[in-house]
C-alpha positions in Angstrom: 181.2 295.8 249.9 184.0 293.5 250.0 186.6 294.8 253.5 189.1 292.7 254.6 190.7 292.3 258.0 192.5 295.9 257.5 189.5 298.0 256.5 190.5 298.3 252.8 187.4 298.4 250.7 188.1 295.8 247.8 184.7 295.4 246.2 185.4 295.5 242.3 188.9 295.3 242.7 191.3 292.2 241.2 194.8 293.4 242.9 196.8 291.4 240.3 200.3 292.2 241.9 202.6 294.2 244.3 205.3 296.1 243.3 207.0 297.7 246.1 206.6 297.3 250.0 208.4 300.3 252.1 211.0 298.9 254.8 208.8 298.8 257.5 206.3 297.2 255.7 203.3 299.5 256.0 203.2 300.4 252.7 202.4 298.7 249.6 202.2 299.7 246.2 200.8 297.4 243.4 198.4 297.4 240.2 195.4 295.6 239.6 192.5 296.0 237.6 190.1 299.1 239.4 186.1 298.9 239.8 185.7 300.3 236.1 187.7 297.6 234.9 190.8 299.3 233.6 194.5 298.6 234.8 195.4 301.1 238.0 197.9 301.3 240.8 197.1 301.0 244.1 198.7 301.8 247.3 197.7 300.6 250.6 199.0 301.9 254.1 198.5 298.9 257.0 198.1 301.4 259.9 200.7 300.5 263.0 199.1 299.1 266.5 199.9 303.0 268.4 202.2 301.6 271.2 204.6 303.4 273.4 208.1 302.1 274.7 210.1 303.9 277.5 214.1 303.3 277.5 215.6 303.5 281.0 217.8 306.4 280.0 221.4 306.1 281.2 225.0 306.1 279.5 225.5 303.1 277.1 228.9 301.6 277.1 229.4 298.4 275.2 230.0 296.3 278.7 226.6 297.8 279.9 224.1 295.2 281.3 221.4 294.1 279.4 219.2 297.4 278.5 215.7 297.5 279.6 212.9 298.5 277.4 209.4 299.0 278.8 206.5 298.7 276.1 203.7 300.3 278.2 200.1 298.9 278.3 197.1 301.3 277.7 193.3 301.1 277.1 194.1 300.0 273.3 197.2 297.8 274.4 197.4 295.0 275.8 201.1 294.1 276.0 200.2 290.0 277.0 199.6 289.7 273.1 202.8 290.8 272.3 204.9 288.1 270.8 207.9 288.2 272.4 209.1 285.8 270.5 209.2 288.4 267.4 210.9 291.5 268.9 213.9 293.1 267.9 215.4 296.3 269.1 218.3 298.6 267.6 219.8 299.0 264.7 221.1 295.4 264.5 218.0 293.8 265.6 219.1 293.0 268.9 216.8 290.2 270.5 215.5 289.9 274.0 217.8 288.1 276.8 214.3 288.4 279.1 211.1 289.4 279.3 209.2 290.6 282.7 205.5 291.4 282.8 205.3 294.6 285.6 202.0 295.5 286.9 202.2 299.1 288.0 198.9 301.5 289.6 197.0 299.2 287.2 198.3 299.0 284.1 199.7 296.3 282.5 203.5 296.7 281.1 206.7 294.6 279.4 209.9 295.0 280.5 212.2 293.7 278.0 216.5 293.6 278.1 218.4 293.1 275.3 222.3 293.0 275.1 223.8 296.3 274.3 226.5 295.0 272.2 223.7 293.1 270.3 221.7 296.3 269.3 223.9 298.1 267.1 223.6 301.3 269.3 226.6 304.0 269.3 227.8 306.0 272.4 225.7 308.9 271.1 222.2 307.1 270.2 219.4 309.2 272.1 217.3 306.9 270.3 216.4 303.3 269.0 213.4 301.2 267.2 211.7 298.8 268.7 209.6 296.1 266.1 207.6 293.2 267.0 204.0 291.7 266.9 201.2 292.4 268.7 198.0 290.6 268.4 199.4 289.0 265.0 200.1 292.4 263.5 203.5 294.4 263.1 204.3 297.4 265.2 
């Protein structure tokens, strides 16, 4: 049994192309020839590193200071491998004016702030995306 990194069984499989990735690039969609040697699509879903961010909730006004954004550590995150280097927040992308590593009763967190008027958030945004690397992988 051929696996490769992501724990997609390949053995008898020659994936000959890819025809379609979804925006947030977990899932591709592609043809190939299958096990019993005729053409089939495939479709592989990259499962996302489970991490949780906290955003210091307050009003946003475009003249705001830099937003904070916490991604907190757990047992199955270690926020150190984070590159900080590839994070982006917001609808624009926003990315990071600083970064802070904050220890707190143990665990292990980042503190990253990002220019409002760089995200792309609106007045009335109760929410926003954070995307980045961790350990080499997309979340």
């Amino acid at each position: 049994m051929q696996v490769n990194t992501y724990g997609l069984d390949l053995a008898g499989w020659t994936l000959t192309g890819a025809v379609a990735v979804s925006a947030d690039g977990s899932t591709v969609v592609g043809y190939g020839t299958g096990p019993s040697g005729a053409q089939e699509g495939w479709i592989a879903v990259i499962p996302r590193p489970n991490v949780q961010i906290a955003i210091e909730q307050q009003p946003i006004a475009l003249n705001s200071p830099p937003i904070p954004v916490a991604v907190l550590g757990s047992s199955t995150v270690d926020v150190t491998q984070i590159d900080v280097t590839t994070l982006h927040f917001g609808p624009k992308g926003a990315t990071a004016v600083s970064t802070q590593i904050v220890s707190a009763t143990g665990q292990v967190n980042l503190v990253v702030s990002f220019n409002v008027q760089d995200t792309g958030l609106a007045i009335r945004d109760t929410q926003g995306c954070l995307q980045g690397t961790i350990g080499g992988e997309f979340f």
